[in-house]
C-alpha positions, 0 to 999 in steps of 0.5 A: 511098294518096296523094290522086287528085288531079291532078299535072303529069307532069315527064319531066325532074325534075333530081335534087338533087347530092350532095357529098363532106363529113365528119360536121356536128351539126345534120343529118339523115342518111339511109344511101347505098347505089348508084343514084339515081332519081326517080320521078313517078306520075301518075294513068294513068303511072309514069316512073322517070328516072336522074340523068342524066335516062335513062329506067328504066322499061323496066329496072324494071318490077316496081318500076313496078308497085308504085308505079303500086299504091301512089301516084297524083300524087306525085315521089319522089327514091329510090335503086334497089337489087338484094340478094343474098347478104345485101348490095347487089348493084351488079352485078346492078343493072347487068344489070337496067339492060341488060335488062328480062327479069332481073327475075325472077333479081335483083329490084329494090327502090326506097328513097325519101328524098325528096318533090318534089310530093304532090297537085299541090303543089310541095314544093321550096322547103320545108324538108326537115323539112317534105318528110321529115313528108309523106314519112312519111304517104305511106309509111306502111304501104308494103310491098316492093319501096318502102321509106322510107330511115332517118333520124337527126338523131343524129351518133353514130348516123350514125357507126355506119351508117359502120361497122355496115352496111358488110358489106351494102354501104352505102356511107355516109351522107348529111347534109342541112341541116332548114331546106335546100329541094330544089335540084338544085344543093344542099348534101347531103353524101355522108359516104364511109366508108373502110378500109385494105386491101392488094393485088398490083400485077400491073400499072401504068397509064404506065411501069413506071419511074414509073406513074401508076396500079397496077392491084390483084390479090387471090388468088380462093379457088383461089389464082389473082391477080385484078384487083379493080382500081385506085388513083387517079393516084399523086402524082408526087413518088411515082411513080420511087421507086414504079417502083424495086420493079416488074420487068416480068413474064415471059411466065407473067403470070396476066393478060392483055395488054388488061384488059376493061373492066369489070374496074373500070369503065372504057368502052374495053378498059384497055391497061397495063403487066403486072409481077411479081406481088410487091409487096404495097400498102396502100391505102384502099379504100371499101365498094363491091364489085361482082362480075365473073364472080362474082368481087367486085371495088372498084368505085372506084379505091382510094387508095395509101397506101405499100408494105407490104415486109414482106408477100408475096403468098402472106400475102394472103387472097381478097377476099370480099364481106363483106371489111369484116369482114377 
């Protein structure tokens, strides 16, 4: 249990940024997984904030509970995460983020990386190693549903988070400098690990002749096309010759007209241009795979690297939630 002593509550902790970078020596790496938080626990109040300085509390109150059990004065910096079947559950997250009352069906746990204040003291401006070494006593101990996040200041050792814990659904690492204090306009790196998968396109975003974007179908284990999502805008030198090889569909299009949002993120129903279902891409695609309807889907827009000619959609497998290991 951390010291009773007296804490200033900070509703408003800005969280430090996180930027895209590749793999540097000399730094510490910790695992990154989905939705950032900062917690502050006073000696009669606990307040869980989101990135954007929302307020959680209401969302999580069995991880509420456990930190209002285990600590007194402290601002943790932690990542908010729900499991199931073995891997992280982005959209289980998101219903406990609509309402209170799932807890019970999709537990929370809440990951701590990071010490902003312990016992009154403000522990932004010393160095990280000092914050991870106050960290460590803190959460010495600490039991479920908290738990302090892994650290290496091992390069390899990171690599192989890249790539060994991609089927739980860890989306990579991220580095931060021993001697860097807590800044909320910082120079943590995220390190994104990558893979190479291939799609349908069932649709495109702009003209057929030349999309801007395809929207991505894999076959669901009844053998029925499904969107599980998007690329980023293609370059343009590429889109007219990517628009020779699309058709327009004919009227038994698996999809419908509108796509709803949350097909893969967007805020607004997704108004696009449906295609025969016949050409086969490769793309680069990350580790986060969230689930529609049950279904997984990629939950960021993947990167089209070229058209895979060769292959037909009838040689593509369903998208599972370990497709990591395809």
């Amino acid at each position: 249990m951390a010291p009773r002593s007296t804490v200033r509550f900070r509703p408003h902790q800005q969280p430090a940024d996180v930027r895209p970078a590749t793999l540097y020596p000399a730094l510490r790496f910790r695992v990154q997984s989905t939705d950032r938080a900062i917690a502050t626990v006073a000696e009669d109040r606990v307040r869980l904030q989101s990135r954007q300085l929302h307020s959680l509390t209401p969302f999580f109150p069995d991880v509420v509970d456990a930190l209002g059990t285990w600590f007194r004065n402290v601002v943790l910096d932690g990542e908010l995460v729900v499991c199931g079947d073995g891997r992280l559950d982005f959209t289980a997250l998101q219903r406990r983020l609509a309402s209170s009352r799932v807890a019970a069906e999709a537990p929370a746990s809440f990951l701590v990386f990071d010490v902003l204040e312990a016992g009154g003291t403000d522990l932004r401006a010393y160095p990280y190693k000092v914050r991870r070494a106050v960290l460590q006593r803190l959460l010495d101990g600490l039991a479920p549903p908290l738990a302090l996040v892994p650290m290496t200041t091992d390069a390899t050792a990171a690599r192989g988070c890249l790539t060994g814990h991609l089927d739980a659904g860890i989306e990579g690492v991220v580095a931060k400098r021993l001697n860097q204090p807590y800044r909320p306009r910082s120079t943590w790196r995220k390190v994104r690990a990558y893979t190479s998968m291939e799609a349908i396109v069932g649709g495109v975003l702009g003209p057929i002749s030349a999309p801007v974007a395809l929207v991505l179908g894999r076959p669901d284990q009844r053998g029925e096309l499904r969107v599980v999502g998007r690329t980023t805008p293609i370059p343009r030198h590429l889109r007219a010759e990517i628009g020779t090889q699309l058709r327009p569909a004919c009227a038994a299009h698996p999809w419908p007209a509108v796509l709803r949002p949350a097909r893969y993120g967007d805020s607004a129903p997704v108004e696009y241009a449906r295609v025969e279902p016949r050409v086969v891409v490769e793309l680069v695609v990350d580790a986060a795979i969230g689930r529609v309807q049950g279904r997984p889907v990629w939950r960021h827009p993947a990167n089209l690297r070229r058209i895979r000619a060769e292959l037909h959609p009838m040689d593509l497998s369903p998208l599972a939630s370990d497709a990591w290991s395809e």
